[in-house]
VOPAGU-2260 file (C-alpha; in pm, 1 decimal, decimal comma):
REM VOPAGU-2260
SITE   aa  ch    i         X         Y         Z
SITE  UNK   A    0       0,0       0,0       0,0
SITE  UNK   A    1     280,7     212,8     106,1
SITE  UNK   A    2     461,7     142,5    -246,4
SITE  UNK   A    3     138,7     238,0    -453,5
SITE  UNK   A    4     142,2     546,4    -275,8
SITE  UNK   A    5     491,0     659,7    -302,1
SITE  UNK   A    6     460,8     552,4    -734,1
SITE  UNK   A    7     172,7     733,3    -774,8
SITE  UNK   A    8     334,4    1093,2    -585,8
SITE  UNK   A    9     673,1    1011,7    -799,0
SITE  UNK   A   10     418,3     998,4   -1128,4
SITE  UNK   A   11     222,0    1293,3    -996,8
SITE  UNK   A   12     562,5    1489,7    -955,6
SITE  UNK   A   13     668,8    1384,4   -1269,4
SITE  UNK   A   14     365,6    1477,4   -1470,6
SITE  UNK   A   15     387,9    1799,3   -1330,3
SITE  UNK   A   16     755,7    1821,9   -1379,7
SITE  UNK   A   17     663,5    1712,4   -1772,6
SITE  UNK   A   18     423,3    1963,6   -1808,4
SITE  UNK   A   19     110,8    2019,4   -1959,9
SITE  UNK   A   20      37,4    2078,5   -2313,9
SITE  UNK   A   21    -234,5    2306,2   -2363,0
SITE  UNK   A   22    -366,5    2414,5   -2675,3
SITE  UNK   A   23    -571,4    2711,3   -2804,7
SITE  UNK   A   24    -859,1    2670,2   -3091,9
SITE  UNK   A   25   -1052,2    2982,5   -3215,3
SITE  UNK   A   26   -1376,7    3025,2   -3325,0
SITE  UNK   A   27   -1558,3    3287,8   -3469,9
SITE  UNK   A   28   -1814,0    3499,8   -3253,6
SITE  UNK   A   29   -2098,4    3620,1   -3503,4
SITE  UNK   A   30   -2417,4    3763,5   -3323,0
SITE  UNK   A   31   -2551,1    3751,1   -3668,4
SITE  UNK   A   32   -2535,9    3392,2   -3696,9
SITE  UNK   A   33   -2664,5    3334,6   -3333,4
SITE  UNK   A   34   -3025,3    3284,5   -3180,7
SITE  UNK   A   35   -3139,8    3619,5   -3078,6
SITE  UNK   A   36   -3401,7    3703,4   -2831,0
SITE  UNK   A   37   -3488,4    4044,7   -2833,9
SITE  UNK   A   38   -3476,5    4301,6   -2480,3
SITE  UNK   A   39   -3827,6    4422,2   -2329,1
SITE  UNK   A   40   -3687,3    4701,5   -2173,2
SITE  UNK   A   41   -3517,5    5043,9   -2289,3
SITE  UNK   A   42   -3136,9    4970,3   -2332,4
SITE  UNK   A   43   -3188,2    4609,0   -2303,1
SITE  UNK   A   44   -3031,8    4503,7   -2639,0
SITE  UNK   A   45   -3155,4    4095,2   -2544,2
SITE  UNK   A   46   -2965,5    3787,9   -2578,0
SITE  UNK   A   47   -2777,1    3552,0   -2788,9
SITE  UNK   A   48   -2735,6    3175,0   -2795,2
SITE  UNK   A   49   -2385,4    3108,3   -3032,5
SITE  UNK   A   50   -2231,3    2805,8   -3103,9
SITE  UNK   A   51   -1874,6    2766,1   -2914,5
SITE  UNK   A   52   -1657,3    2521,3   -2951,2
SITE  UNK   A   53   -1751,4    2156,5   -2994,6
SITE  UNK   A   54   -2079,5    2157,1   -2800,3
SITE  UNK   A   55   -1986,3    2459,8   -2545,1
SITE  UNK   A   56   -2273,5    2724,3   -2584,3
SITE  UNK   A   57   -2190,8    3084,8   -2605,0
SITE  UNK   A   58   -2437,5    3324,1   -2408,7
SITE  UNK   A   59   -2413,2    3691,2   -2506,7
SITE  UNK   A   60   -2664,9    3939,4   -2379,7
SITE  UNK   A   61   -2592,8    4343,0   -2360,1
SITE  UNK   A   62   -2799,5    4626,4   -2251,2
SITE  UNK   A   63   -2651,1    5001,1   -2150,7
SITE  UNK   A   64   -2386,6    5010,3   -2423,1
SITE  UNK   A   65   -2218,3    4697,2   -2256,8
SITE  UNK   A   66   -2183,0    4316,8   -2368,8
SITE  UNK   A   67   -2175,1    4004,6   -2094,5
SITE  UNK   A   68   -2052,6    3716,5   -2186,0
SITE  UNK   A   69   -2092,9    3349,6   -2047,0
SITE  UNK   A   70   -2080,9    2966,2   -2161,8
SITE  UNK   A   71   -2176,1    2624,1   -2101,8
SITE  UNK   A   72   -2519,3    2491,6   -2049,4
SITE  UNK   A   73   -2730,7    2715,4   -1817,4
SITE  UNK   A   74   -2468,6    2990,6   -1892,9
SITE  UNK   A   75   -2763,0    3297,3   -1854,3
SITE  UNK   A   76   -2735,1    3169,9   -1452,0
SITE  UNK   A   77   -2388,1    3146,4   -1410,1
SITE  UNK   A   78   -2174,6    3437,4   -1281,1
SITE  UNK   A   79   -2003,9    3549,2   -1566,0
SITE  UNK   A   80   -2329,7    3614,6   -1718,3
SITE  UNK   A   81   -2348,0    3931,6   -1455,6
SITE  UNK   A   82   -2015,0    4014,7   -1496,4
SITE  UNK   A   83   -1873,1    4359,8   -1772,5
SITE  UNK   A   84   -1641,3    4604,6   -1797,5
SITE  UNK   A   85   -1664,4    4911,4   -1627,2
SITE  UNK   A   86   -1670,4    5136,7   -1957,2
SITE  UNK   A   87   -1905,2    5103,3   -2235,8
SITE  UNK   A   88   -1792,0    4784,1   -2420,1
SITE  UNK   A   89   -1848,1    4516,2   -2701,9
SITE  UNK   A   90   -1772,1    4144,4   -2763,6
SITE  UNK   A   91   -1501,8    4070,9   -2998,3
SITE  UNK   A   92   -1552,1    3866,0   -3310,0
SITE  UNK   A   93   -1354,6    3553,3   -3231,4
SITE  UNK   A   94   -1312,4    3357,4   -2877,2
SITE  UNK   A   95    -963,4    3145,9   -2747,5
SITE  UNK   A   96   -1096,4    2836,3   -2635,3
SITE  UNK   A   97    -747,0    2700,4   -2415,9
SITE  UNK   A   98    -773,6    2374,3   -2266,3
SITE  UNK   A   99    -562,3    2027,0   -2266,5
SITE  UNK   A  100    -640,3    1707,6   -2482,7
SITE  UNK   A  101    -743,4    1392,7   -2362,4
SITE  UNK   A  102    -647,5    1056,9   -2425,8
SITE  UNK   A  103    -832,7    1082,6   -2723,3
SITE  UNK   A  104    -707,5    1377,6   -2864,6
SITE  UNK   A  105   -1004,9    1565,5   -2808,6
SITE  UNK   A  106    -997,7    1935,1   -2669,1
SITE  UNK   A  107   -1117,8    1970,4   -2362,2
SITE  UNK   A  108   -1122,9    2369,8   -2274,9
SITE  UNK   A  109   -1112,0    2520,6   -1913,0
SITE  UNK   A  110   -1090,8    2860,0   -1979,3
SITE  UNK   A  111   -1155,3    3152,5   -2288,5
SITE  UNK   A  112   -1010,2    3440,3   -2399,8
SITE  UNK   A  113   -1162,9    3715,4   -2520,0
SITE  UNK   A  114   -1127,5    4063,3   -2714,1
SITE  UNK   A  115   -1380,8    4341,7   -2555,3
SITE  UNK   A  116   -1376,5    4680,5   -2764,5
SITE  UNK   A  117   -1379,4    4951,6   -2487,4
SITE  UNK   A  118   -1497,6    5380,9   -2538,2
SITE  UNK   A  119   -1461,1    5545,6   -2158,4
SITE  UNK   A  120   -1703,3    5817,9   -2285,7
SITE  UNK   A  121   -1624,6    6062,1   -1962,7
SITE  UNK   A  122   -1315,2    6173,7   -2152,5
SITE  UNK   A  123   -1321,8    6437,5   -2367,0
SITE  UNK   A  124   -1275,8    6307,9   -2616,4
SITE  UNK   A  125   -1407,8    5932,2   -2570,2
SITE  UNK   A  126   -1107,3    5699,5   -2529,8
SITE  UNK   A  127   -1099,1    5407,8   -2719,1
SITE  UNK   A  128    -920,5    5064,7   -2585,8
SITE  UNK   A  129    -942,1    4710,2   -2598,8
SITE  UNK   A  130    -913,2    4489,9   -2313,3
SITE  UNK   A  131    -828,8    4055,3   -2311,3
SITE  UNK   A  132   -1116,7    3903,7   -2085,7
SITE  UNK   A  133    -972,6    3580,1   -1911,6
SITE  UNK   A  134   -1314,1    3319,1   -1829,2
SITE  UNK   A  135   -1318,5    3030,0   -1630,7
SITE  UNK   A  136   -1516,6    2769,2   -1705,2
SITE  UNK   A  137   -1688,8    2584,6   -1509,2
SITE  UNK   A  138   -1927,4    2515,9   -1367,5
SITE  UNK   A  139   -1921,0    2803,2   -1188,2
SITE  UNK   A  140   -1831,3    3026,4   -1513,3
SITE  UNK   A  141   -1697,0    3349,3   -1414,3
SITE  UNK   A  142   -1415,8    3605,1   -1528,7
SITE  UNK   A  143   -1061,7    3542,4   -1423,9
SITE  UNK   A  144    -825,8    3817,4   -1520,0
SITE  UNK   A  145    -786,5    4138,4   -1734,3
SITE  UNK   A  146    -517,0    4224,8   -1960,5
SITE  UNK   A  147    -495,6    4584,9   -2159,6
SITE  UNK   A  148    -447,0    4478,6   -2495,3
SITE  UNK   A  149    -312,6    4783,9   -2618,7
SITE  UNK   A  150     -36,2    4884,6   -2335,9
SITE  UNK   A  151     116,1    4563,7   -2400,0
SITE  UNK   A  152     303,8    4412,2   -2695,8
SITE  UNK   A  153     295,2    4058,8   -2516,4
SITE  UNK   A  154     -79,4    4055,3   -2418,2
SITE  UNK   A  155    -207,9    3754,0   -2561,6
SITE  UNK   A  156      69,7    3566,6   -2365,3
SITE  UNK   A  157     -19,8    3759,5   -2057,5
SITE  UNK   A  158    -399,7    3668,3   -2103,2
SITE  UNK   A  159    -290,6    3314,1   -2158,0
SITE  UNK   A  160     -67,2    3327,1   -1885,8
SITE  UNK   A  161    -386,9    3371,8   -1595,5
SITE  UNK   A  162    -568,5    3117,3   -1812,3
SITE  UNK   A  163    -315,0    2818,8   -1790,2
SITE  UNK   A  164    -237,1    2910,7   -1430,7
SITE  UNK   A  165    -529,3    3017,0   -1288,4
SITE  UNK   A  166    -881,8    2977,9   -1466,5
SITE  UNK   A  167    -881,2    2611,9   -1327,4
SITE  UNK   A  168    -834,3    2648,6    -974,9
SITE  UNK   A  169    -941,6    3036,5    -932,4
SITE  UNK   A  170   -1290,1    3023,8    -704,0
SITE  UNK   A  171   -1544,5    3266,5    -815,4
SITE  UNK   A  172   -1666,2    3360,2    -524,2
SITE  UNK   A  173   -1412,4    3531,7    -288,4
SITE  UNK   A  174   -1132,0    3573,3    -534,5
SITE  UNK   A  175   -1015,4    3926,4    -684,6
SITE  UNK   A  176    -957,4    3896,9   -1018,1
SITE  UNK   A  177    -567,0    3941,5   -1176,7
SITE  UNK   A  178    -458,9    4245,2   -1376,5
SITE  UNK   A  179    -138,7    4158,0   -1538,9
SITE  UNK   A  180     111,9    4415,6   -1756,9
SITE  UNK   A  181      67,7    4780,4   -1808,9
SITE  UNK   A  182    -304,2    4966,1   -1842,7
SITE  UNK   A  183    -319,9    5235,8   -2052,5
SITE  UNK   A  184    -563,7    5525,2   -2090,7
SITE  UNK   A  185    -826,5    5295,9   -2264,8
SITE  UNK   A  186    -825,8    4995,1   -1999,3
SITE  UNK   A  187   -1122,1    4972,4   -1826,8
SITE  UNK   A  188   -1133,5    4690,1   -1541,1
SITE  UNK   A  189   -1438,0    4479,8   -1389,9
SITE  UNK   A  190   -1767,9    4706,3   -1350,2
SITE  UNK   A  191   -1816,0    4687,5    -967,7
SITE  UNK   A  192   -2168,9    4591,6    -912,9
Protein backbone atom coordinates (compact mmCIF):
# COMPACT_ATOMS: atom_id res chain seq x y z
CA UNK A 1 0.00 0.00 0.00
CA UNK A 2 2.81 2.13 1.06
CA UNK A 3 4.62 1.43 -2.46
CA UNK A 4 1.39 2.38 -4.53
CA UNK A 5 1.42 5.46 -2.76
CA UNK A 6 4.91 6.60 -3.02
CA UNK A 7 4.61 5.52 -7.34
CA UNK A 8 1.73 7.33 -7.75
CA UNK A 9 3.34 10.93 -5.86
CA UNK A 10 6.73 10.12 -7.99
CA UNK A 11 4.18 9.98 -11.28
CA UNK A 12 2.22 12.93 -9.97
CA UNK A 13 5.62 14.90 -9.56
CA UNK A 14 6.69 13.84 -12.69
CA UNK A 15 3.66 14.77 -14.71
CA UNK A 16 3.88 17.99 -13.30
CA UNK A 17 7.56 18.22 -13.80
CA UNK A 18 6.63 17.12 -17.73
CA UNK A 19 4.23 19.64 -18.08
CA UNK A 20 1.11 20.19 -19.60
CA UNK A 21 0.37 20.78 -23.14
CA UNK A 22 -2.34 23.06 -23.63
CA UNK A 23 -3.67 24.14 -26.75
CA UNK A 24 -5.71 27.11 -28.05
CA UNK A 25 -8.59 26.70 -30.92
CA UNK A 26 -10.52 29.83 -32.15
CA UNK A 27 -13.77 30.25 -33.25
CA UNK A 28 -15.58 32.88 -34.70
CA UNK A 29 -18.14 35.00 -32.54
CA UNK A 30 -20.98 36.20 -35.03
CA UNK A 31 -24.17 37.64 -33.23
CA UNK A 32 -25.51 37.51 -36.68
CA UNK A 33 -25.36 33.92 -36.97
CA UNK A 34 -26.65 33.35 -33.33
CA UNK A 35 -30.25 32.84 -31.81
CA UNK A 36 -31.40 36.20 -30.79
CA UNK A 37 -34.02 37.03 -28.31
CA UNK A 38 -34.88 40.45 -28.34
CA UNK A 39 -34.76 43.02 -24.80
CA UNK A 40 -38.28 44.22 -23.29
CA UNK A 41 -36.87 47.01 -21.73
CA UNK A 42 -35.18 50.44 -22.89
CA UNK A 43 -31.37 49.70 -23.32
CA UNK A 44 -31.88 46.09 -23.03
CA UNK A 45 -30.32 45.04 -26.39
CA UNK A 46 -31.55 40.95 -25.44
CA UNK A 47 -29.65 37.88 -25.78
CA UNK A 48 -27.77 35.52 -27.89
CA UNK A 49 -27.36 31.75 -27.95
CA UNK A 50 -23.85 31.08 -30.33
CA UNK A 51 -22.31 28.06 -31.04
CA UNK A 52 -18.75 27.66 -29.15
CA UNK A 53 -16.57 25.21 -29.51
CA UNK A 54 -17.51 21.56 -29.95
CA UNK A 55 -20.79 21.57 -28.00
CA UNK A 56 -19.86 24.60 -25.45
CA UNK A 57 -22.73 27.24 -25.84
CA UNK A 58 -21.91 30.85 -26.05
CA UNK A 59 -24.37 33.24 -24.09
CA UNK A 60 -24.13 36.91 -25.07
CA UNK A 61 -26.65 39.39 -23.80
CA UNK A 62 -25.93 43.43 -23.60
CA UNK A 63 -28.00 46.26 -22.51
CA UNK A 64 -26.51 50.01 -21.51
CA UNK A 65 -23.87 50.10 -24.23
CA UNK A 66 -22.18 46.97 -22.57
CA UNK A 67 -21.83 43.17 -23.69
CA UNK A 68 -21.75 40.05 -20.95
CA UNK A 69 -20.53 37.16 -21.86
CA UNK A 70 -20.93 33.50 -20.47
CA UNK A 71 -20.81 29.66 -21.62
CA UNK A 72 -21.76 26.24 -21.02
CA UNK A 73 -25.19 24.92 -20.49
CA UNK A 74 -27.31 27.15 -18.17
CA UNK A 75 -24.69 29.91 -18.93
CA UNK A 76 -27.63 32.97 -18.54
CA UNK A 77 -27.35 31.70 -14.52
CA UNK A 78 -23.88 31.46 -14.10
CA UNK A 79 -21.75 34.37 -12.81
CA UNK A 80 -20.04 35.49 -15.66
CA UNK A 81 -23.30 36.15 -17.18
CA UNK A 82 -23.48 39.32 -14.56
CA UNK A 83 -20.15 40.15 -14.96
CA UNK A 84 -18.73 43.60 -17.73
CA UNK A 85 -16.41 46.05 -17.97
CA UNK A 86 -16.64 49.11 -16.27
CA UNK A 87 -16.70 51.37 -19.57
CA UNK A 88 -19.05 51.03 -22.36
CA UNK A 89 -17.92 47.84 -24.20
CA UNK A 90 -18.48 45.16 -27.02
CA UNK A 91 -17.72 41.44 -27.64
CA UNK A 92 -15.02 40.71 -29.98
CA UNK A 93 -15.52 38.66 -33.10
CA UNK A 94 -13.55 35.53 -32.31
CA UNK A 95 -13.12 33.57 -28.77
CA UNK A 96 -9.63 31.46 -27.47
CA UNK A 97 -10.96 28.36 -26.35
CA UNK A 98 -7.47 27.00 -24.16
CA UNK A 99 -7.74 23.74 -22.66
CA UNK A 100 -5.62 20.27 -22.67
CA UNK A 101 -6.40 17.08 -24.83
CA UNK A 102 -7.43 13.93 -23.62
CA UNK A 103 -6.47 10.57 -24.26
CA UNK A 104 -8.33 10.83 -27.23
CA UNK A 105 -7.08 13.78 -28.65
CA UNK A 106 -10.05 15.66 -28.09
CA UNK A 107 -9.98 19.35 -26.69
CA UNK A 108 -11.18 19.70 -23.62
CA UNK A 109 -11.23 23.70 -22.75
CA UNK A 110 -11.12 25.21 -19.13
CA UNK A 111 -10.91 28.60 -19.79
CA UNK A 112 -11.55 31.53 -22.88
CA UNK A 113 -10.10 34.40 -24.00
CA UNK A 114 -11.63 37.15 -25.20
CA UNK A 115 -11.27 40.63 -27.14
CA UNK A 116 -13.81 43.42 -25.55
CA UNK A 117 -13.77 46.80 -27.65
CA UNK A 118 -13.79 49.52 -24.87
CA UNK A 119 -14.98 53.81 -25.38
CA UNK A 120 -14.61 55.46 -21.58
CA UNK A 121 -17.03 58.18 -22.86
CA UNK A 122 -16.25 60.62 -19.63
CA UNK A 123 -13.15 61.74 -21.53
CA UNK A 124 -13.22 64.38 -23.67
CA UNK A 125 -12.76 63.08 -26.16
CA UNK A 126 -14.08 59.32 -25.70
CA UNK A 127 -11.07 57.00 -25.30
CA UNK A 128 -10.99 54.08 -27.19
CA UNK A 129 -9.20 50.65 -25.86
CA UNK A 130 -9.42 47.10 -25.99
CA UNK A 131 -9.13 44.90 -23.13
CA UNK A 132 -8.29 40.55 -23.11
CA UNK A 133 -11.17 39.04 -20.86
CA UNK A 134 -9.73 35.80 -19.12
CA UNK A 135 -13.14 33.19 -18.29
CA UNK A 136 -13.18 30.30 -16.31
CA UNK A 137 -15.17 27.69 -17.05
CA UNK A 138 -16.89 25.85 -15.09
CA UNK A 139 -19.27 25.16 -13.67
CA UNK A 140 -19.21 28.03 -11.88
CA UNK A 141 -18.31 30.26 -15.13
CA UNK A 142 -16.97 33.49 -14.14
CA UNK A 143 -14.16 36.05 -15.29
CA UNK A 144 -10.62 35.42 -14.24
CA UNK A 145 -8.26 38.17 -15.20
CA UNK A 146 -7.87 41.38 -17.34
CA UNK A 147 -5.17 42.25 -19.60
CA UNK A 148 -4.96 45.85 -21.60
CA UNK A 149 -4.47 44.79 -24.95
CA UNK A 150 -3.13 47.84 -26.19
CA UNK A 151 -0.36 48.85 -23.36
CA UNK A 152 1.16 45.64 -24.00
CA UNK A 153 3.04 44.12 -26.96
CA UNK A 154 2.95 40.59 -25.16
CA UNK A 155 -0.79 40.55 -24.18
CA UNK A 156 -2.08 37.54 -25.62
CA UNK A 157 0.70 35.67 -23.65
CA UNK A 158 -0.20 37.60 -20.57
CA UNK A 159 -4.00 36.68 -21.03
CA UNK A 160 -2.91 33.14 -21.58
CA UNK A 161 -0.67 33.27 -18.86
CA UNK A 162 -3.87 33.72 -15.96
CA UNK A 163 -5.68 31.17 -18.12
CA UNK A 164 -3.15 28.19 -17.90
CA UNK A 165 -2.37 29.11 -14.31
CA UNK A 166 -5.29 30.17 -12.88
CA UNK A 167 -8.82 29.78 -14.67
CA UNK A 168 -8.81 26.12 -13.27
CA UNK A 169 -8.34 26.49 -9.75
CA UNK A 170 -9.42 30.36 -9.32
CA UNK A 171 -12.90 30.24 -7.04
CA UNK A 172 -15.44 32.66 -8.15
CA UNK A 173 -16.66 33.60 -5.24
CA UNK A 174 -14.12 35.32 -2.88
CA UNK A 175 -11.32 35.73 -5.35
CA UNK A 176 -10.15 39.26 -6.85
CA UNK A 177 -9.57 38.97 -10.18
CA UNK A 178 -5.67 39.41 -11.77
CA UNK A 179 -4.59 42.45 -13.76
CA UNK A 180 -1.39 41.58 -15.39
CA UNK A 181 1.12 44.16 -17.57
CA UNK A 182 0.68 47.80 -18.09
CA UNK A 183 -3.04 49.66 -18.43
CA UNK A 184 -3.20 52.36 -20.52
CA UNK A 185 -5.64 55.25 -20.91
CA UNK A 186 -8.27 52.96 -22.65
CA UNK A 187 -8.26 49.95 -19.99
CA UNK A 188 -11.22 49.72 -18.27
CA UNK A 189 -11.34 46.90 -15.41
CA UNK A 190 -14.38 44.80 -13.90
CA UNK A 191 -17.68 47.06 -13.50
CA UNK A 192 -18.16 46.87 -9.68
CA UNK A 193 -21.69 45.92 -9.13
Amino acid sequence: MIRAALLLAVLAVAGAARGEDIVSVLTPLDLKKCRHLPGKMEEDYGSWRCRGYGRIPVFVSAGDQRSYISFGRGAGQQPAAHQTLAAFNGEGDSIEWRGLRDKNGTLKPFATIMRLSVTKSAEDPPVKGSVLVVTRLGPPVCRVGYVDALANPDALALARRIADESARTFACQGSKPIFLGNQGPGFSGPYDE
